[in-house]
C-alpha positions in Angstrom: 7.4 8.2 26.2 7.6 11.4 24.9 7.1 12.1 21.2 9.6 14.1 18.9 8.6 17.8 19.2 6.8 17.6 15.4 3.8 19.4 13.8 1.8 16.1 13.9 -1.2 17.6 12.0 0.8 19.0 8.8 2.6 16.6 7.8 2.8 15.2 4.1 2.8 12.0 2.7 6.5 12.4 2.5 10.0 10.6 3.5 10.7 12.0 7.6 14.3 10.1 8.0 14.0 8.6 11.7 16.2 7.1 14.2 17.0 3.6 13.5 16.0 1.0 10.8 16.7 -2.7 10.0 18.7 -4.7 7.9 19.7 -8.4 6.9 21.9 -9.5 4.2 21.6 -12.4 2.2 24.8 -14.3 1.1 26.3 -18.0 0.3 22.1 -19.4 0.6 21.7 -17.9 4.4 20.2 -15.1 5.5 22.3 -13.2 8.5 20.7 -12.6 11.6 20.0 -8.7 11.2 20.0 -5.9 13.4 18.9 -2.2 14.0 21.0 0.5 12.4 21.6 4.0 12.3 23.0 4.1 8.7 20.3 5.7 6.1 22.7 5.7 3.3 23.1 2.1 1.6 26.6 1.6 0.2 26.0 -0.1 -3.3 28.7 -1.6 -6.0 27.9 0.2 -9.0 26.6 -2.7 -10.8 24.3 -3.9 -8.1 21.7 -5.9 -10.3 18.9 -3.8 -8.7 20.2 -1.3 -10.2 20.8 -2.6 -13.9 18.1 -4.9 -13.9 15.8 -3.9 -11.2 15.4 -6.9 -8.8 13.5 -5.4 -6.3 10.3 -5.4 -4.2 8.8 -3.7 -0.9 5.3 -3.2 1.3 3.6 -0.8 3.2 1.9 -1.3 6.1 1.3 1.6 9.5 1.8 1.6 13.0 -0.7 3.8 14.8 -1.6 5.0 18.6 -5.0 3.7 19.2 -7.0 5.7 21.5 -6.2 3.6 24.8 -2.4 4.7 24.0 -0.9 1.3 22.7 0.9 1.3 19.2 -0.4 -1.1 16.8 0.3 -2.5 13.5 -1.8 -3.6 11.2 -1.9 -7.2 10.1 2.0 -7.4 9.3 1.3 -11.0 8.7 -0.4 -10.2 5.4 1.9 -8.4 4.0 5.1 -10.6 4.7 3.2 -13.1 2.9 2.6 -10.9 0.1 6.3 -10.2 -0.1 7.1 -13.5 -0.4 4.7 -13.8 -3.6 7.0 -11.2 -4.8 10.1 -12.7 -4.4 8.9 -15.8 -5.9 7.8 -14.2 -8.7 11.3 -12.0 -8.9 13.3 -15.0 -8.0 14.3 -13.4 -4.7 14.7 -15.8 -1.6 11.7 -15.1 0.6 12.8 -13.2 3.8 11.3 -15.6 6.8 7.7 -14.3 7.3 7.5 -14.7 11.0 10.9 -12.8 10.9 9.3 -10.2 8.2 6.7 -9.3 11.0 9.6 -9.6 13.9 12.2 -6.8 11.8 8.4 -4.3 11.6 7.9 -4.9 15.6 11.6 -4.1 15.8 12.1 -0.7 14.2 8.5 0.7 15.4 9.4 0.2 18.5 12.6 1.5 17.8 11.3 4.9 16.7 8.3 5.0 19.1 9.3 8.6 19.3 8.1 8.8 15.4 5.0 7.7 16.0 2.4 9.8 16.0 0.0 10.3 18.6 -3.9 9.7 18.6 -6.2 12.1 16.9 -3.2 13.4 15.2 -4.4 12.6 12.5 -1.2 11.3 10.9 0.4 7.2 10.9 3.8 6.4 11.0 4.4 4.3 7.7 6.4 1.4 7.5 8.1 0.4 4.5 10.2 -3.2 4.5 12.2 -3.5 1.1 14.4 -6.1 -0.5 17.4 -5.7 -3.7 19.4 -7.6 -5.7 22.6 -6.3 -3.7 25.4 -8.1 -5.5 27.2 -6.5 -8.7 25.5 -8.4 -11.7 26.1 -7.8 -15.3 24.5 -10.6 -17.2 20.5 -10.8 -17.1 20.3 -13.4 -14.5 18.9 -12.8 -10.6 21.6 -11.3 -8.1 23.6 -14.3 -5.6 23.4 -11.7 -2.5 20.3 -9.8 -1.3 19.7 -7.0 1.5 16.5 -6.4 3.6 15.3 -3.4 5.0 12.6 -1.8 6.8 12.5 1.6 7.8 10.0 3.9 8.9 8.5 7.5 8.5 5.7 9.8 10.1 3.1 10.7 6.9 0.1 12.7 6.7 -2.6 11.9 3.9 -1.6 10.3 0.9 -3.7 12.6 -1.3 -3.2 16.4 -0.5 -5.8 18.3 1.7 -6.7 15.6 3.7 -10.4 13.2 2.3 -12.4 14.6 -0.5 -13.5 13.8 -3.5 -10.9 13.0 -6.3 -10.8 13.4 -9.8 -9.7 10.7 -11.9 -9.1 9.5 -15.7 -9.3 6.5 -17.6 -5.3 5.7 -18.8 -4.3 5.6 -22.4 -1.6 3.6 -21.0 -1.7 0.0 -19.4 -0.2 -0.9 -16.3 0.3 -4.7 -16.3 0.1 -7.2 -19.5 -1.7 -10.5 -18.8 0.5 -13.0 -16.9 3.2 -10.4 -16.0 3.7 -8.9 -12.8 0.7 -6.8 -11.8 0.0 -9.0 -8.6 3.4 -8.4 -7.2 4.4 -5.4 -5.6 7.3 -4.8 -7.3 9.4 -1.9 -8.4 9.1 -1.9 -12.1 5.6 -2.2 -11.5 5.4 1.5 -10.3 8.7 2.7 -12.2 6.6 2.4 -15.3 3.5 4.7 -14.1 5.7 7.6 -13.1 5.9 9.4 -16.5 1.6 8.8 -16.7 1.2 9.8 -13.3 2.6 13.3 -13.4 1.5 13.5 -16.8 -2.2 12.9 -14.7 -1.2 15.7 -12.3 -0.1 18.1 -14.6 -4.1 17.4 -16.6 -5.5 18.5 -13.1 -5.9 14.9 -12.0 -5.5 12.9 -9.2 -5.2 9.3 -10.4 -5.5 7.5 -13.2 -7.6 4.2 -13.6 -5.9 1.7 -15.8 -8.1 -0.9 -17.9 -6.7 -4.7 -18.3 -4.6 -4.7 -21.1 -5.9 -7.3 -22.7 -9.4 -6.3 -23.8 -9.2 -2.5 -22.7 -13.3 -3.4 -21.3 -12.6 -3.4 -17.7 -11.5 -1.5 -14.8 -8.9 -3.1 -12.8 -6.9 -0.5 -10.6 -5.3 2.8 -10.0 -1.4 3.2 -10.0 -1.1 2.9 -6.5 -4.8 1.9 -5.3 -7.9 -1.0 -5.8 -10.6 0.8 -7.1 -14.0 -0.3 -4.8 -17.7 0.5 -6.2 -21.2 0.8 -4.4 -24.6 0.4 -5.0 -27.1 0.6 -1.6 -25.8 -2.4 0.4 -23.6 -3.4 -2.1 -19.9 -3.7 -2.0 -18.3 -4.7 -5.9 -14.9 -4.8 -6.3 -12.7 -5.8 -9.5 -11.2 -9.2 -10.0 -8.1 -9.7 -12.1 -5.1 -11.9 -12.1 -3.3 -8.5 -13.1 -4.4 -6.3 -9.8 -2.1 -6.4 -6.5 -4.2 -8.0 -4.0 -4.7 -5.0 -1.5 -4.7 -5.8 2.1 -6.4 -2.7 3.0 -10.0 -4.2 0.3 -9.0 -7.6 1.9 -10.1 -6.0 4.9 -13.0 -4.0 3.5 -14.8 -7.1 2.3 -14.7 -8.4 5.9 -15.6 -5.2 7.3 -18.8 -5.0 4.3 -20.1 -8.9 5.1 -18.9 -9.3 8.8 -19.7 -5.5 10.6 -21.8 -4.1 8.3 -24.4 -6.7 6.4 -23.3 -5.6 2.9 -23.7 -8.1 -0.2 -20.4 -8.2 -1.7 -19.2 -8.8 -5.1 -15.4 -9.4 -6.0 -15.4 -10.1 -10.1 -14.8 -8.3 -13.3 -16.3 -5.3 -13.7 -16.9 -3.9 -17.0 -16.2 -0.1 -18.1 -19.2 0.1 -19.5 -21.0 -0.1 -15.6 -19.5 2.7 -14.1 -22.1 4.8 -14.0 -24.4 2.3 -12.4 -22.9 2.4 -9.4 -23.7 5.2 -6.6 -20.7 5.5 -4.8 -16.4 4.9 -5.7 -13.1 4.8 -4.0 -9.6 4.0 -4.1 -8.2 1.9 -0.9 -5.1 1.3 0.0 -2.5 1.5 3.1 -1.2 4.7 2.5 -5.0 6.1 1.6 -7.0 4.0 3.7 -9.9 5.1 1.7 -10.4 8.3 -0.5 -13.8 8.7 -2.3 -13.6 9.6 -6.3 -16.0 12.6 -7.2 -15.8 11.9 -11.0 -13.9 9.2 -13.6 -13.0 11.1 -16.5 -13.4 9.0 -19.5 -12.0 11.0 -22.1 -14.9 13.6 -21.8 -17.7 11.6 -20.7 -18.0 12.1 -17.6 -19.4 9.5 -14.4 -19.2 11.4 -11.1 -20.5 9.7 -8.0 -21.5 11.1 -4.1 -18.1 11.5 -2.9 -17.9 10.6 0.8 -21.7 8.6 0.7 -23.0 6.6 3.3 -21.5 3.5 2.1 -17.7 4.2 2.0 -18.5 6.7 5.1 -19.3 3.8 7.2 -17.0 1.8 5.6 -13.9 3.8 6.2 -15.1 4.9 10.1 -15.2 0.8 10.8 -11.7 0.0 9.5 -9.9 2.8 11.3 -12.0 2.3 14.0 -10.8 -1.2 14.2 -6.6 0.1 13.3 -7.6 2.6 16.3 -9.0 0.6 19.1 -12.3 2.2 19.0 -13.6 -0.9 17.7 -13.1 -4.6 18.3 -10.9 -6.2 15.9 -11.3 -9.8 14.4 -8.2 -12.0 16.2 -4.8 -11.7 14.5 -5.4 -8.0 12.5 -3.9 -6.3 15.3 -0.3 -6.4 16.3 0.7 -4.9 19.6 3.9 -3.0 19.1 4.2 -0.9 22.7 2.5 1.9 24.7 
């Protein structure tokens, strides 16, 4: 199949509108049976309760060409589960899971044209997303719901590509005890827009958020888990508060089953930061990106960047999303060639 005439290698981690995309609508208790579209504009009522009160929530996962020229995806099955955490949480009804991994397989193949081609460099991202659809004025959850996936061809999630990043500890908190930091759901991220630019604008790439609780430990970035390392250790923070990555659910596997590492999911304290050699954000859209230095408001912790540890870490997980390397049963969906 040939590919849409793109510069493959320059793209951004930005929003490439492609050919088709899926959608379902939820009405009188029933989901409808969905289907492909070529409609990126959404017609909504004005006082569509995601749009008054915010009911919403959505994943990210990638499809990639693996070196032997099949396109992938990369443990869908994971991430429809996650979403229907979510809408429990958001009192959404849960969009079928084995349907959820059926609407991705759809629109990848769909757009196989968008997706880009080995050694590129670049993934095609996926995003599936759900909203309150129906007009709602009193605080209360929506009666009707729409589901949507569509996808785009991104570059790197962090400009110029993997090096070190620069990061601060947050004034601000990003999720109060037994709210919703464990869902991925909109208000989640609407609420670190103003501190992430603010972060940007400070020179910046991220900023590490502290539970809210106790301000003594490090729980995540605003859109990344935060791993440490320390020889053949893997540590990785543990909170009720974090959103359980898929992309560290797969790095602990990696660490203990590929690699021999010790690992170590539990809380980890501010105050150990700089006994660790090695740190890095994980995520789907950054896979892994090493931090150079946490900024602590002028006391500084920097660490080796790209070390051996997350090196090897991050060349077996996309070796495994690329078909260089063998891949435990069930993390690899087979989308097309």
């Amino acid at each position: 199949m040939e590919k849409k005439n793109l510069d493959w290698g320059s793209l951004g981690f930005n929003y490439v509108q492609t050919d088709l995309r899926y959608v379902s609508n939820y009405k009188d208790g029933a989901w409808d049976e969905g289907c492909l579209t070529d409609q990126a504009v959404i017609p909504i009522n004005e006082c569509a309760c995601v749009l008054q009160y915010a009911q919403t929530c959505f994943e990210g996962l990638k499809a990639y060409t693996t070196e032997d020229g099949k396109i992938v995806c990369f443990r869908p099955d994971l991430n429809a589960a996650r979403m229907a955490s979510s809408c429990a949480r958001l009192q959404m009804p849960v969009f079928p899971e084995d349907r959820f991994v059926d609407a991705v397989v759809q629109t990848v193949r769909a757009n196989a044209q968008w997706v880009p081609p080995y050694g590129s460099g670049a993934t095609l991202y996926i995003r599936p997303y759900m909203f309150g659809s129906d007009a709602i004025i009193g605080v209360k959850p929506a009666n009707e719901y729409q589901f949507r996936v569509f996808v785009t061809p991104v570059g790197p999630y962090f400009k110029g590509g993997i090096k070190p990043l620069t990061v601060r500890i947050s004034d601000l908190d990003r999720a109060a005890p037994r709210g919703t930091g464990h869902v991925k759901a909109g208000l989640n991220y609407a609420m670190s827009l103003s501190n992430i630019v603010d972060a940007h604008e400070q020179g910046y790439d991220e900023n590490v958020y502290l539970d809210s609780a106790t301000r003594t430990h490090i729980e995540e970035t605003g859109g990344a888990n935060i791993i440490f390392i320390q020889g053949n250790k893997l540590v990785t923070p543990k909170s009720d508060t974090i959103l359980p990555s898929i992309t560290r659910r797969s790095l602990i596997h990696v660490a203990r089953e590929y690699l021999g590492m010790e690992v170590e999911e539990r809380p980890v304290e501010l105050a150990e930061i700089g006994q660790f050699a090695e740190c890095g954000l994980c995520g789907t859209a950054a896979v892994i990106s090493p931090i150079g230095t946490i900024d602590d408001h002028g006391k500084l912790t920097h660490y080796a960047g790209m070390g051996p540890g997350i090196q090897k870490l991050y060349d077996t997980l996309t070796g495994i999303q690329m078909g260089r390397i063998p891949a435990p049963e069930g993390w690899i969906q087979v989308i097309g060639e």
